[in-house]
C-alpha positions as CSV (number, residue, x, y, z in Angstrom):
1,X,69.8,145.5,83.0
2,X,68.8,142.4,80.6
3,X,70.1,144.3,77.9
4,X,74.2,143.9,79.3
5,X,73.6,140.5,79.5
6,X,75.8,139.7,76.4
7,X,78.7,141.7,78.0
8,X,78.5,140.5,81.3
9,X,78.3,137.0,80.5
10,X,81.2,137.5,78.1
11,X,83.6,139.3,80.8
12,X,82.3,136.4,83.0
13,X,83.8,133.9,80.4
14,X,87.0,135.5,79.9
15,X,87.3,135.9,83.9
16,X,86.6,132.4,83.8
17,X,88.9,131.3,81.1
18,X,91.9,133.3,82.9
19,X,91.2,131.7,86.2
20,X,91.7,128.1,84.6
21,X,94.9,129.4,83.0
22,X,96.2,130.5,86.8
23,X,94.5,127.0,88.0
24,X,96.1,124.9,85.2
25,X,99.7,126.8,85.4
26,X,100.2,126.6,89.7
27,X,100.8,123.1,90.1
28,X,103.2,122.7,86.7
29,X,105.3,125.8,88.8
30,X,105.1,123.8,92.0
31,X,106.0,120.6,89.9
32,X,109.0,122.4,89.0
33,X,109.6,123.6,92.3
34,X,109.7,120.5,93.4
35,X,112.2,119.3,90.6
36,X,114.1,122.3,91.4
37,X,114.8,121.5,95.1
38,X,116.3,117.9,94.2
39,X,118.8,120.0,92.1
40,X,122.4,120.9,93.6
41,X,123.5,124.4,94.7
42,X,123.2,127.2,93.2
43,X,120.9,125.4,90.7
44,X,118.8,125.3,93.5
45,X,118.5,128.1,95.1
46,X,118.8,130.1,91.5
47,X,115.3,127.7,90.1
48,X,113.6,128.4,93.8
49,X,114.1,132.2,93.9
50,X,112.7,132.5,90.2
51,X,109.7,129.5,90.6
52,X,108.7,131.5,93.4
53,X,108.7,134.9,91.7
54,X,106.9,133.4,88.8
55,X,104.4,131.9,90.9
56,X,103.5,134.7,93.2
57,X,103.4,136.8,90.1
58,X,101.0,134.1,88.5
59,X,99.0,133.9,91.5
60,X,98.6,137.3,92.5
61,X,98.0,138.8,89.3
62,X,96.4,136.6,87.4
63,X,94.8,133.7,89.3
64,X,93.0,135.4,92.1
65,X,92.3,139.0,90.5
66,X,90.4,136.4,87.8
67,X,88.9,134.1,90.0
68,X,87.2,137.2,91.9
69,X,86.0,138.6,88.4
70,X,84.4,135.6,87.8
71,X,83.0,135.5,90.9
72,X,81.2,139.0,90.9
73,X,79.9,138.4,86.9
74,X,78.6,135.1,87.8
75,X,76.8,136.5,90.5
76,X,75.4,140.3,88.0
77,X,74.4,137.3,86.2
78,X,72.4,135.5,88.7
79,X,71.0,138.9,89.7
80,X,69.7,139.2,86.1
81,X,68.3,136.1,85.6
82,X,67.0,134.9,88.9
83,X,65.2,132.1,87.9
84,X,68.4,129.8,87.5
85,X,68.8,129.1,90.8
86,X,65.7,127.5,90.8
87,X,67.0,124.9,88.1
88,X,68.5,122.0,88.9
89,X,71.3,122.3,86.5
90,X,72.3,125.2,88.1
91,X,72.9,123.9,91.0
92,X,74.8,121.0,90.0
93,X,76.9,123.7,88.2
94,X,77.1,125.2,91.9
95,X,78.3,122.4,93.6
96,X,81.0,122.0,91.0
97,X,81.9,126.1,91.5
98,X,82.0,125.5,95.2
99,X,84.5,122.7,94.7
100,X,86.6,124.7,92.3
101,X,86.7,127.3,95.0
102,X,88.2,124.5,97.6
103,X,91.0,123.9,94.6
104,X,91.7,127.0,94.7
105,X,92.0,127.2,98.0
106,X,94.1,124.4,98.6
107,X,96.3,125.8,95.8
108,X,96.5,128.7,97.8
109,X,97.8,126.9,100.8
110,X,100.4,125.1,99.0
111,X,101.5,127.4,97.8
112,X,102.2,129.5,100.7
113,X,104.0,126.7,102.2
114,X,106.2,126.8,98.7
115,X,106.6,130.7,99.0
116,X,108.5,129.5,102.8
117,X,110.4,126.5,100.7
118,X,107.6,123.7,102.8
119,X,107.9,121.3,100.1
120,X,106.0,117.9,101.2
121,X,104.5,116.7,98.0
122,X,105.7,114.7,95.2
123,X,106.1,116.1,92.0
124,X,104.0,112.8,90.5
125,X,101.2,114.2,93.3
126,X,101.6,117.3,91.8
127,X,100.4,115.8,88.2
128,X,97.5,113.8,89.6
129,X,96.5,117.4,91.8
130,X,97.0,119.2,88.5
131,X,94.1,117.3,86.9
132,X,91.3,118.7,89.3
133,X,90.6,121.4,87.8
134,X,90.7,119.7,84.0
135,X,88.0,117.4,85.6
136,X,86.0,120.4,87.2
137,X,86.2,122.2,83.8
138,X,84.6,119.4,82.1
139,X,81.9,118.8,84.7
140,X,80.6,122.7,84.4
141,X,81.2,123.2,80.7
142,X,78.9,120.2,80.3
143,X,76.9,121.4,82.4
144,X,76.4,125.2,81.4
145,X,75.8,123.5,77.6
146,X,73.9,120.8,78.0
147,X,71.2,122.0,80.9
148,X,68.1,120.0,80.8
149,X,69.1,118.0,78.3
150,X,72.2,116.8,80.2
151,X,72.3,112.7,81.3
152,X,73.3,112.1,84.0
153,X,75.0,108.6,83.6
154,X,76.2,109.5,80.1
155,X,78.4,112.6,82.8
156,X,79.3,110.2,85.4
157,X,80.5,107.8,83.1
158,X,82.3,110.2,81.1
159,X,84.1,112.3,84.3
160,X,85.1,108.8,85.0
161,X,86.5,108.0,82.0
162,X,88.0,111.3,81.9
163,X,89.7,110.6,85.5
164,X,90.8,107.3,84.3
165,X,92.3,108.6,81.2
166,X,94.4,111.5,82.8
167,X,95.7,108.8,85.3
168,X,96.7,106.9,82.7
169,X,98.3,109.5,80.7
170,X,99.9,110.5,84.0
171,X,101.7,106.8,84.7
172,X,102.8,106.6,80.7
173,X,104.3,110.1,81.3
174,X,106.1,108.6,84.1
175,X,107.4,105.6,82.2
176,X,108.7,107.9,79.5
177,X,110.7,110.4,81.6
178,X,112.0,107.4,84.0
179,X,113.7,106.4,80.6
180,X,114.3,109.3,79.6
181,X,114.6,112.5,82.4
182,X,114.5,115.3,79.5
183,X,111.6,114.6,78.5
């Protein structure tokens, strides 16, 4: 079984790699959703029907067939190398997995609520929401690389940072299309 390893762990990264895609895309559809219902009709109802068929396309096809491949190569994986979970890196890496699993949850409940035209967010929300999985990308990739030799402040600090960087990026974004709505 040891000797798949190599093609397992490689499906698992491109499994991975296309659930982040679905996971970084959903929110910049619902922030255009969101834009999109502030528009007058038909430009409204024109943007909605095709954000929606975009999304649920995106969702459906991509994000959750991928985020289910991942899944079942992470776990051939574990099932080849059992020892893992006895490391503690691993189950750091875990707790982060478990949490990118709630993200994608909750992306799955918004966006049944924007399949039914339930819009209660902001589209600035939507920004700041679209960052969790950047942070949770960071956190494992770290995490995956680094294993035992990983520091643990030098992480927190730098997810931290990370956080405080993206906000920051966000509110300057906001500045610039406030001035300037195309961009």
């Amino acid at each position: 079984m040891s000797e798949y390893y190599n093609y397992i762990k490689s499906l698992h990264l491109i499994f991975v790699i296309t659930w982040f895609a679905g996971l970084f895309y959903i929110p910049r559809l619902f922030i255009y959703h969101i834009e999109a219902n502030q528009k007058p009709s038909p430009e409204k109802e024109i943007l909605s029907k095709q954000l929606k068929l975009m999304t649920k396309r995106l969702w459906f096809i991509i994000t959750w067939p991928s985020a289910i491949l991942a899944t079942i190569f992470a776990l051939w994986l574990l099932v080849i190398y059992p020892g893992w979970l006895t490391q503690p890196w691993m189950h750091v890496k875990l707790g982060f997995v478990l949490l990118l699993i709630l993200y994608h949850l909750k992306n799955h409940q918004i966006f049944k609520k924007f399949q039914h035209d339930e819009i209660n967010y902001t589209s600035n929300y939507m920004r700041i929401w679209n960052e969790g999985a950047t942070l949770i990308l960071f956190a494992i990739v770290f995490l995956v690389i680094l294993k035992h030799s990983f520091n643990w402040i030098f992480g927190v600090v730098g997810i931290i940072v990370l956080g405080i960087l993206l906000m920051l990026g966000i509110k300057w974004y906001k500045r610039i299309r406030k001035k300037n709505p195309e961009a």
